[in-house]
Phi, psi and omega in degrees: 000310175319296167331273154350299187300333210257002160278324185301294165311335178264345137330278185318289168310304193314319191288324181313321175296324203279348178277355198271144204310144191297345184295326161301327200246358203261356194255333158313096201262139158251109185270128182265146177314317199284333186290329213282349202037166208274162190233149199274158168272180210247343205273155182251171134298149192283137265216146175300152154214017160290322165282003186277163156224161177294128161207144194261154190269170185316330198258343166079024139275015171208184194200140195226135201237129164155185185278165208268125173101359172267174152299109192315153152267324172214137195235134160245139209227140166255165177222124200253358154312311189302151105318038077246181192270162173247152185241151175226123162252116269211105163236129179266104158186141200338139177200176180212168173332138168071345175292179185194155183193161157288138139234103192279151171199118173244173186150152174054034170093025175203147187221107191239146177246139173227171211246113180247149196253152156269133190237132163273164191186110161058032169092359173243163160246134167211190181256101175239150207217113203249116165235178171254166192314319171277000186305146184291323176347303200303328176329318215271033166225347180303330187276208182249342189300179220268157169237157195241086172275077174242138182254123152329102198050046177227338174059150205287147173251183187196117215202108198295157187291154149200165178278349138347274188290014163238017134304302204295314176306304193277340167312287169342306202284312179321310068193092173091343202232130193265158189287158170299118203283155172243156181255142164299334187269133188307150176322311184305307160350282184336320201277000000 
């Protein structure tokens, strides 16, 4: 019975298609494939980073990874206003209104993905991601080990360890204020 019905409904439709008036289809234009031209991919290549480096920034809230006197490739930034502070991570490369994208970053025995927004910022679109400072995600910058950054048709960064981005992480978490040294000497000492 099931049967019967849902051939009796595609019979039905089918004819329904074939009817339709010529004043509907007089609105169809036919484009050949060959006219539309090839269209290039959307994908970048990965950007060089033999020559990058870490370099903080002028105002000392953000630390910036690329070659020196170029334009960053990934900037990680605190924002020490926020409650608990936020570490923002910053990937400059093309992007547009409304995306959303994974950004996997693996490294220092850990692989975390975050979730980037396209943000204007000073007149760029780039790709960014607001965590708060203490998130475990972040780990995977604490360390000295080599780090693996790839944005999806944007290409890999490959970003040799240094002990930098996990000063920088625990300064963020701190939220801006370096920790308190303590003396070795009893209080009586001290003085």
């Amino acid at each position: 019975m099931r049967i019967a019905f849902a051939l009796a409904f595609t019979a039905m439709a089918v004819t329904a298609c074939e009817r339709q008036p010529a004043a509907r289809q007089q609105g169809v234009q036919r484009v050949s494939l060959d006219d539309a031209g090839k269209r290039q991919a959307g994908a970048e290549p990965s950007p060089d980073t033999s020559q990058a480096v870490w370099q903080v920034s002028e105002d000392g809230q953000a630390i910036r990874y690329g070659d020196r006197g170029a334009d960053p490739l990934l900037t990680l930034a605190c924002d020490v206003d926020e409650e608990p502070p936020q570490l923002v991570i910053i990937r400059h490369a093309r992007a547009y209104p409304g995306q959303g994208a994974l950004f996997p970053v693996i490294g220092n025995g850990i692989n975390s993905r975050f979730l980037v927004d396209a943000a204007l910022a000073d007149g760029e679109w780039h790709w960014e991601a607001r965590l708060p400072a203490d998130d475990p995600q972040l780990e995977v910058f604490s360390g000295t080990r080599d780090i693996t950054a790839t944005l999806p048709g944007r290409g890999t960064l490959e970003i040799e360890g240094t002990r930098i981005t996990g000063e920088f992480l625990e300064w963020c978490q701190a939220g801006g204020r370096p920790e308190p040294v303590e003396s070795d000497l009893p209080e009586e000492d001290a003085t």
